[in-house]
N, C-alpha and C positions, 0 to 999 in steps of 0.2 A: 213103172215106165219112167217117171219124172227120177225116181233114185238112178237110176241104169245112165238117162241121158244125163245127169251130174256128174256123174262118176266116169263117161266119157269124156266129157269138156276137163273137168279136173283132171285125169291122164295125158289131153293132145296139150292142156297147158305148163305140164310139168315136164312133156318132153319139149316143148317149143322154149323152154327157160335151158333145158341142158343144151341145146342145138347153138343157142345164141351166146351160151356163156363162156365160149371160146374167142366169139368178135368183143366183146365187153372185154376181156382180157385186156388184148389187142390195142382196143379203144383208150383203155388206160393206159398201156406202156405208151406209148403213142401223145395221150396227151401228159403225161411227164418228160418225156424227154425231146420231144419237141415244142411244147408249150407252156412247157414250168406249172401245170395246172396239176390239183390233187384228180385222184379218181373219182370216177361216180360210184356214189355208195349202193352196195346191193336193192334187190326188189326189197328184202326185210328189211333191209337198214330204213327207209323211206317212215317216215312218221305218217302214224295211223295205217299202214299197210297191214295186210291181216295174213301176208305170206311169212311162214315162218324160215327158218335158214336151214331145215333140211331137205 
């Protein structure tokens, strides 16, 4: 039962990462060309993050 409900929450958080990585886009083009700012680095990019980048 504890594997089944991990392997749920791990699914709704892999698709709430693809759902969002269309405004993240956005967010970046947005702060380059209207605020001269780099992007924000991915969820994997983040030091000590334990998401990988696929």
């Amino acid at each position: 039962q504890t594997e089944e409900s991990m392997s749920r929450k791990l699914s709704a958080a892999s698709r709430l990462h693809e759902d969002y990585r269309p405004l993240k886009s956005e967010v970046d083009l947005l702060r380059r060309q209207c605020l001269g700012l780099e992007r924000l680095p991915d969820l994997h990019e983040e030091e000590g993050s334990p998401i990988t980048p696929e």
